[in-house]
C-alpha positions in Angstrom: -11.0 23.1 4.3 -11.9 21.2 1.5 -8.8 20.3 -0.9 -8.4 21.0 -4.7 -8.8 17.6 -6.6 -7.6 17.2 -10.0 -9.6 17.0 -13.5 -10.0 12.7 -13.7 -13.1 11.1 -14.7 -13.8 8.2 -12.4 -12.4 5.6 -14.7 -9.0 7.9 -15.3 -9.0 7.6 -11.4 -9.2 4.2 -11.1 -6.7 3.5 -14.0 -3.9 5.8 -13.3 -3.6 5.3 -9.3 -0.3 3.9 -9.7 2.6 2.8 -7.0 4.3 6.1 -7.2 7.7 5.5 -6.0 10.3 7.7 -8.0 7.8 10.1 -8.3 6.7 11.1 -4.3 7.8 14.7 -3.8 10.2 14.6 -0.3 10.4 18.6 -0.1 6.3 19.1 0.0 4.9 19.0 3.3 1.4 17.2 3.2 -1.2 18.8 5.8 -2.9 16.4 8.1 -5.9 17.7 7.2 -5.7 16.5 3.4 -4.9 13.1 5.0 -7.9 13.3 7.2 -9.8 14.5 4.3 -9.2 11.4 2.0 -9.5 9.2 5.4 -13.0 10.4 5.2 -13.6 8.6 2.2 -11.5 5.6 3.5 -13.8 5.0 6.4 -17.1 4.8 3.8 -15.9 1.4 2.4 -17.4 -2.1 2.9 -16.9 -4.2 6.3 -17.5 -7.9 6.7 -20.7 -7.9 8.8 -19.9 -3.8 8.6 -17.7 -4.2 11.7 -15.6 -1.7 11.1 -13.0 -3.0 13.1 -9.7 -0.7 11.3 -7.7 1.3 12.6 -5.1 3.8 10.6 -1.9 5.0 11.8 -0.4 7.8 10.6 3.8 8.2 10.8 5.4 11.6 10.5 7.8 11.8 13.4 11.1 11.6 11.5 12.3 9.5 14.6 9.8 7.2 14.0 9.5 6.9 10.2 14.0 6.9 10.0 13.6 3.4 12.4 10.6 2.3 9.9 13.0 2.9 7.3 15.9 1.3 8.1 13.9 -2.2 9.0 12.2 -1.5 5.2 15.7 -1.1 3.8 16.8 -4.0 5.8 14.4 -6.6 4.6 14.5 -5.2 1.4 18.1 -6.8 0.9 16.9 -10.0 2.6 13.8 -10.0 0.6 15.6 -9.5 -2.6 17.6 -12.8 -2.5 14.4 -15.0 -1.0 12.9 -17.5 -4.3 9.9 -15.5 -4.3 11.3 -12.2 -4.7 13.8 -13.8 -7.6 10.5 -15.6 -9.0 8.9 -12.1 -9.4 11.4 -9.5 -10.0 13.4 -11.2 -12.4 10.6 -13.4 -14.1 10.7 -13.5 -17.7 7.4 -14.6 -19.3 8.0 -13.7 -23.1 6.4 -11.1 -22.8 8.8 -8.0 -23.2 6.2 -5.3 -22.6 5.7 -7.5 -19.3 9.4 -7.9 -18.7 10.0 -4.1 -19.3 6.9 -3.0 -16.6 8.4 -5.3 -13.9 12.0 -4.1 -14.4 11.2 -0.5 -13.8 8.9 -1.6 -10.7 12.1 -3.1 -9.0 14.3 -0.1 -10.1 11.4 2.3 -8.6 11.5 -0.4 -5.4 14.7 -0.3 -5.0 14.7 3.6 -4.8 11.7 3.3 -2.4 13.5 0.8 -0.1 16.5 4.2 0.4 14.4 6.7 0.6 11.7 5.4 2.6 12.3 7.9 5.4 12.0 10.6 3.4 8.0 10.3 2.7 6.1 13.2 4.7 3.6 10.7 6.1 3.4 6.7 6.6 0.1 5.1 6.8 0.0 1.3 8.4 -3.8 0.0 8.0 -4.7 -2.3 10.7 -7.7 -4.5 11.7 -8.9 -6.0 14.6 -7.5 -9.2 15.0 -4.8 -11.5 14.5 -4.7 -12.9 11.5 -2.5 -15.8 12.6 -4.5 -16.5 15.6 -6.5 -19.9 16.2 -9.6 -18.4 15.8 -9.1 -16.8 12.2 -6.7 -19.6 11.1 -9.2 -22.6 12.3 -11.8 -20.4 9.9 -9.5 -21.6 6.7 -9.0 -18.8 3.7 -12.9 -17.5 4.2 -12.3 -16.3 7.7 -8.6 -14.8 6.7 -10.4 -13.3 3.2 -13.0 -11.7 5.1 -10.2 -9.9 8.1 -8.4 -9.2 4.8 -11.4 -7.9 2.6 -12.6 -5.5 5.7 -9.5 -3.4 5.7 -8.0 -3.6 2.3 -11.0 -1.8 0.6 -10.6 1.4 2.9 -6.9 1.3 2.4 -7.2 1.5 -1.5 -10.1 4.7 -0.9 -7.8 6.3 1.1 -5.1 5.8 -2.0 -7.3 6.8 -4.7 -8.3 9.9 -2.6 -5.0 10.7 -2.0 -4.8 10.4 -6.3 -7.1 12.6 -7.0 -5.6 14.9 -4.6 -2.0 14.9 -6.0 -0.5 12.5 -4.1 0.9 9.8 -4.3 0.9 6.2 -2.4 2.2 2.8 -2.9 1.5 -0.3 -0.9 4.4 -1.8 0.9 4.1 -5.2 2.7 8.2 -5.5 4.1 8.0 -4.3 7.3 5.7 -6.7 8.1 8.6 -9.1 8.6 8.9 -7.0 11.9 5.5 -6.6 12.5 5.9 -6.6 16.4 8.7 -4.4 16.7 6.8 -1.9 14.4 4.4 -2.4 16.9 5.9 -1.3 20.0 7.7 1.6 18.4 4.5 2.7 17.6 2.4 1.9 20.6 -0.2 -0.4 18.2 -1.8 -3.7 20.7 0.2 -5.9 18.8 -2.0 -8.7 20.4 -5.6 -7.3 19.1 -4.8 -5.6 15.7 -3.0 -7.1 12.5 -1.3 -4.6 10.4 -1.7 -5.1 6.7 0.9 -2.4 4.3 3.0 0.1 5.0 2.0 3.1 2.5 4.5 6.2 1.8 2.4 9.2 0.9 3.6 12.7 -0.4 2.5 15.0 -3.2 4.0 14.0 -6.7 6.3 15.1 -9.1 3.6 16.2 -11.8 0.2 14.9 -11.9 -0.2 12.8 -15.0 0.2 9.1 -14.6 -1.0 6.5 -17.7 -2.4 3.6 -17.6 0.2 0.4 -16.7 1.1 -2.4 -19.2 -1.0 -5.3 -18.7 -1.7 -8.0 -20.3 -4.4 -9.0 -22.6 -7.4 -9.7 -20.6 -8.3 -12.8 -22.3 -5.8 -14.4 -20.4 -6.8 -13.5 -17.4 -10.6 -13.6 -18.0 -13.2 -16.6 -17.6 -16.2 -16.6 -17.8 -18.8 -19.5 -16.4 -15.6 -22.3 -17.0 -11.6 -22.1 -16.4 
């Protein structure tokens, strides 16, 4: 069965796959088979050396994804009082459009971090690998950037499939703080595979999503010299 997609161009795609937070739809079941239809795009991105050493595992045991949840919610207080998480969330740079975006992504956080467990399905991306392990540290940032660059590029496919599917994703990093725990729960070889986000999916609350605030790209652009 092949899924109804919605009307985007490729470049409305790519601008309007938003962390949808607020917005994820808890009462709409998502069939597996739409997940396995966007993980079918997923699997056709890029691989250092085209290894293709990911795995994906999908949570919708409620069991499961309430335990996943309440280690997400816990961290999520910790996290919120850590320098870096004060450093980004409450950051003032001058500019108010700025200041405006990143208040609404903690609000829409913040919501996430309670109703994690509600999410039909969680999706943890992993790779082959430790990423902390002798081998990929003694390779520096170009061995930890390539473990990094051969999953992340499937994981963002399988979120901009999921967009033009009607639903919605948002990457997660907190559970990570638990990595090994999540681990067990879930029966991943904690030993042989790194697990990179933590992404709530589920069908949104209306399909039309604009373009984020950013900055203007001259000051984040170069071009031959810094």
């Amino acid at each position: 069965m092949t899924h109804p997609q919605l009307a985007l161009s490729n470049d409305e795609l790519l601008s309007t796959t938003r962390a949808v937070r607020k917005r994820l739809d808890f009462d709409r079941p998502v069939p597996m088979d739409v997940l396995e239809e966007c993980m079918n795009i997923a699997v056709q991105a890029p691989t250092g050396s085209n290894a293709q050493g990911w795995q994906f595992m999908f949570v919708t045991d409620q069991a499961k994804k309430d335990r996943i949840a309440e280690i997400y919610a816990q961290v999520w207080e910790i996290y919120k009082t850590m320098p870096v998480a004060i450093h980004h969330l409450h950051k003032d740079s001058g500019d108010q459009s700025l200041v405006s975006s990143q208040e609404r992504s903690t609000s829409s956080a913040e919501y996430l971090a309670a109703n994690m467990a509600k999410a039909p399905a969680l999706l943890i991306p992993c790779i082959a690998g430790r990423i902390e392990s002798p081998e990929i540290a003694g390779g520096g940032n170009f061995a930890q950037a390539a473990t990094y660059g051969s999953i992340i590029p499937a994981a963002w496919s399988f979120m901009i499939a999921a967009r033009a599917r009607g639903l919605g994703t948002a990457w997660t990093t907190l559970h990570l703080m638990h990595e090994e725990e999540i681990a067990n729960l879930l029966g991943i070889p904690y030993a042989d595979y790194t697990q990179v986000a933590l992404i709530p999916i589920a069908y949104t609350k209306g399909t039309e999503f604009k373009p984020a605030y950013r900055p203007p790209l001259n000051t984040v652009m170069h071009v031959d010299q810094w």
